[in-house]
Structure formats: structure tokens, C-alpha cells
C-alpha positions, 0 to 999 in steps of 0.5 A, a space after each residue: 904116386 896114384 896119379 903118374 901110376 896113370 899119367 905119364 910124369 914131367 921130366 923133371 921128376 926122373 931128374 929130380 929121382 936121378 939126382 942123389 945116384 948121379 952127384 957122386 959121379 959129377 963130383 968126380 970131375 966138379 969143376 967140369 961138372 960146374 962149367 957144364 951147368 954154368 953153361 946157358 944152353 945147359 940152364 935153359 935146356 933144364 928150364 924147360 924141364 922144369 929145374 931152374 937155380 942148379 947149385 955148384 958142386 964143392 970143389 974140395 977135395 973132401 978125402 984129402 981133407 978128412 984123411 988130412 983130420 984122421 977120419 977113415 970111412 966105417 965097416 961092420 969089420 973094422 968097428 967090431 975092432 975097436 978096443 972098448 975105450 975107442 968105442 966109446 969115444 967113436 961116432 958115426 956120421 951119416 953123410 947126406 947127398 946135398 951136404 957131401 956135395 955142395 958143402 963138402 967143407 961143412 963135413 969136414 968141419 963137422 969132423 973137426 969140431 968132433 975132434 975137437 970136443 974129445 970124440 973119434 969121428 968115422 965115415 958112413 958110406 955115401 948111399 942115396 938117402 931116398 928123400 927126393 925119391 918120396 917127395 915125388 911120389 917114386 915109393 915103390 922106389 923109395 921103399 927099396 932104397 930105405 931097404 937097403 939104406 937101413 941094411 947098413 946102418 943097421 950093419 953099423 949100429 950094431 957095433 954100439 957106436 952111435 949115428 949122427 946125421 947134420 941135415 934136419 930134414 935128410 936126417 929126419 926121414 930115417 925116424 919118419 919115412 923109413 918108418 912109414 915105408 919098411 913098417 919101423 922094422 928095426 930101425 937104427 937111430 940116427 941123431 940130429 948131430 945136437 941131439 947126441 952132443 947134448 947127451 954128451 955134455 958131461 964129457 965135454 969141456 965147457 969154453 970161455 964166454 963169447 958172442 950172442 948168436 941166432 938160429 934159424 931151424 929148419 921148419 921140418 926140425 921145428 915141427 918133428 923133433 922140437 926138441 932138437 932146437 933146445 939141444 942146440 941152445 943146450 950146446 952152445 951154452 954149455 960152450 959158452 955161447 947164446 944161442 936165440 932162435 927167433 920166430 920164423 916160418 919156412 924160408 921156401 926153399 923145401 928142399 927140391 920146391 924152389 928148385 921147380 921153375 913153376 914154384 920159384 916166385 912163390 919159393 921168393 915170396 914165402 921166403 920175404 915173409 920172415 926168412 928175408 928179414 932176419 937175414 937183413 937185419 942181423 950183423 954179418 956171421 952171427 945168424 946160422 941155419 942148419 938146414 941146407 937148403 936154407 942155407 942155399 935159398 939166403 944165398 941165392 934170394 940175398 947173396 948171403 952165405 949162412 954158417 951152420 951151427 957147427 961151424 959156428 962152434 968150432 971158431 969159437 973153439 978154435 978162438 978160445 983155444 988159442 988164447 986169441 980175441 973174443 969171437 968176432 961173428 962177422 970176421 968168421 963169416 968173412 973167412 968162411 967165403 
């Protein structure tokens, strides 16, 4: 922020700082969206400003699907509504720009397995979290988006009803940056979506035994909130499964890092020191990530699509609930592509 208040910035900052208000309008028309960036003209002329390895938008009707699950978007209005009963059943989740729109199906099963442990899931409006904005050193701007972000969900928290977050990293900047930029001015509390399932052990029902499966955390969860980590293994044995988190370093993306055209060897590089590894040595569906842009570096470095927590617990849910087969990883993962 010091040095561009005197030089000039690259263009790929302004594109980086425009991405969370502009995804929702792309979403709008995905699939043309996608063709667009698909278009070689497109990737080269974004090479040049510095942006390399764009990924697509999902092309899911979320509102349909999350209608479709009973799960309606949240006001101050309509939560002060609620009978005491419903309240204490509700939790609010707090949407991120990269999961709604590049994995817009990991919210809707993150709803599901809401629902399915006993809970009432509600929408939070879609608002820029701001996360790119710091990264990049636009703090003025940053500031005033955690200003108003914070407006709301301090507008909801209100209401009693806890806020849940599914991205580590997007997540963490509500207890850190925020912090930071609006001096911890009543700040509501989001949770890591393991963080408040592990307070809630009680009321959940445990599951029959199944599979044996491994997590690789975001660096960012496993240096501020390393507590976070164990909430997840607390969950999956608590429904059955073994979690085990084995020792690994950053996988290189860093959110917006392996995204620069300049830092995209290094990205690959930092990424074959450990991440490259697990991913190659475990048996199909049974290795997890819970940070998106993880999950999108397995994808792009080796073409494997890595399943979030979540998603895991809910085939598992779904399977033990149907009387069905045990929890076969590999066949979940093949039906989650």
C-alpha cells in the first residue's frame, strides 16, 4: 500500500480488486461467461496483464437447488421472527465469492448435510468478503468494505443465531483482518463450519463405522485456528469416520498467488514439495481439502478433483442412512465429477 501510494499499479491488482464485485454479474450468464474465458484471445490478453489459469464459474442453478433444500436467505426481519424453537435449530452460513461461484454445489451440500445432522440452514447475502482487496494492498478500500460487511452480519448475529463460514482462509479474515482494519469494533463471530458442529456433538446423532480418510488443511487454518483441525476429526468420529491429517506444507496456490503469471512456476514448485504427493499416493475420494483454492490447485497441477470435508460426511450420511453398502471413497468421488 506504501509503495503504489507513489507508483503506479499493474493491472492485474485492479482485476484482482474488481473480482469479488464482478463474479456475481458473470454468474449471471455462466455459461457465456465461461466461453469467453475459454476464448484464446481472452487467456492471452489476461497473460499479459498478469492472470493466467482463470477457473470456470459453476453452472448450477444455486437458487433452484438451495429453494429445492428449503433454504431461504436471511434478514435482521425475518430472524427476529423466529419461534425460540427454530432458533435454536438455525445457522447461518456465510457465503465466500470463490465457493458461490466456482463450487456452487459444495454450498448446496453443505446445506444438506445441515439439514441432515438436524439443523435449519439460512442464507447470509452475498457481499464481497474484501480478502483480495488486502492481499494486495487496497486498504483504504479494504477498510470500508469490512465496514459495511461487518454492518451485516453484526445486523444478523444480533438475532442469536450463529454464523458459520466454509472457506478457512476467506473465513478467517472476519477474527484477523477485520480485526486489524476496524480496530476489533464488535466484531461478530464467524465460525469455521467445524468449529460450531463440534460444539454441537451432543445433539447430533452418531453414524454407523465407516471409511478411513485424510485432510489436507489449509496452511492458513493450520497456523491461525489449529484448533480447527481437530474440530474436524472430532466430527468425523463422532460420525463414524477417521479423519487423519498428515504433515504437509502450503499446496501454492495462496489464494490469488498461483494465479499471477509471474508466480505460476514457483505456485507448481511449492506445490510438488508435499501436496503432490498425498495427492498421487492416496486411493481415489478418500483424500479431502477444505481450502478452495487447494482444492482448485489439485485440479489444475493433477487433474484431481478433491472433495471438502462436507461432502465427504454427507455420502457418508446418505449411505449409512439408506441401509445401503459401506462408504466406498473412490465411488463418491467418481459421482461427485
Amino acid at each position: 500500500a506504501l509503495y503504489h501510494a507513489r507508483y503506479a499499479r499493474p493491472l492485474k491488482d485492479h482485476l484482482v480488486a474488481a473480482l469479488e464485485p464482478l463474479l456475481p454479474l458473470a454468474a449471471r450468464m455462466p455459461r457465456l461467461s465461461n466461453a469467453a474465458l475459454a476464448n484464446p484471445l481472452a487467456r492471452l490478453l489476461l497473460a499479459k496483464a498478469g492472470l493466467v489459469e482463470i477457473p470456470a464459474l459453476s453452472a448450477i442453478d444455486l437458487a433452484a437447488r438451495l429453494a429445492g433444500l428449503g433454504v431461504a436467505t436471511a434478514t435482521p426481519e425475518v430472524l427476529a421472527r423466529l419461534a425460540p424453537a427454530e432458533r435454536e435449530r438455525a445457522v447461518l452460513l456465510v457465503q465466500d465469492a470463490f465457493t458461490r461461484h466456482f463450487e456452487a454445489a459444495l454450498v448446496v451440500d453443505a446445506c444438506a448435510l445441515l439439514i441432515a445432522l438436524g439443523f435449519k440452514p439460512w442464507l447470509v447475502p452475498y457481499r464481497p468478503n474484501g480478502k483480495p482487496l488486502h492481499v494486495h494492498g487496497f486498504l483504504a478500500r479494504f477498510a470500508a468494505v469490512a465496514r459495511s460487511n461487518a454492518g451485516l452480519l453484526r445486523s444478523l448475529a444480533r438475532s442469536g443465531v450463529p454464523l458459520v463460514g466454509l472457506d478457512p482462509s476467506m473465513t478467517l479474515t472476519y477474527r484477523s483482518e477485520y480485526a486489524q482494519a476496524l480496530s476489533g469494533d464488535d466484531l461478530p463471530r464467524v465460525h469455521l463450519l467445524q468449529e460450531w458442529l463440534a460444539t454441537q456433538l451432543d445433539r447430533i446423532a452418531p453414524r454407523p463405522v465407516g471409511a478411513t480418510l485424510r485432510l489436507l488443511p489449509h496452511c492458513t487454518e493450520r497456523t491461525n485456528a489449529p484448533g480447527a483441525v481437530r474440530d474436524w476429526q472430532a466430527v468425523f468420529t463422532h460420525l463414524g469416520l477417521r479423519l487423519d491429517v498428515p504433515a504437509a506444507g502450503c499446496c501454492g496456490m495462496a489464494g490469488t498467488y498461483g494465479h499471477e503469471a509471474r508466480n505460476r512456476a514457483t505456485s507448481e514448485a511449492i506445490y510438488g514439495l508435499s501436496w503432490a504427493r498425498h495427492v498421487a499416493d492416496a486411493p481415489g475420494g478418500t483424500l479431502l481439502a477444505d481450502g478452495y483454492s487447494c482444492r482448485s490447485q489439485a485440479k489444475l497441477v493433477d487433474g484431481v478433483r478433491l472433495r471438502h470435508p462436507v461432502q465427504a460426511l454427507l455420502d457418508h450420511i446418505r449411505t449409512s442412512a439408506a441401509g445401503a453398502a459401506p462408504f466406498h471413497p473412490e465411488r463418491a468421488a467418481a459421482s461427485a465429477q
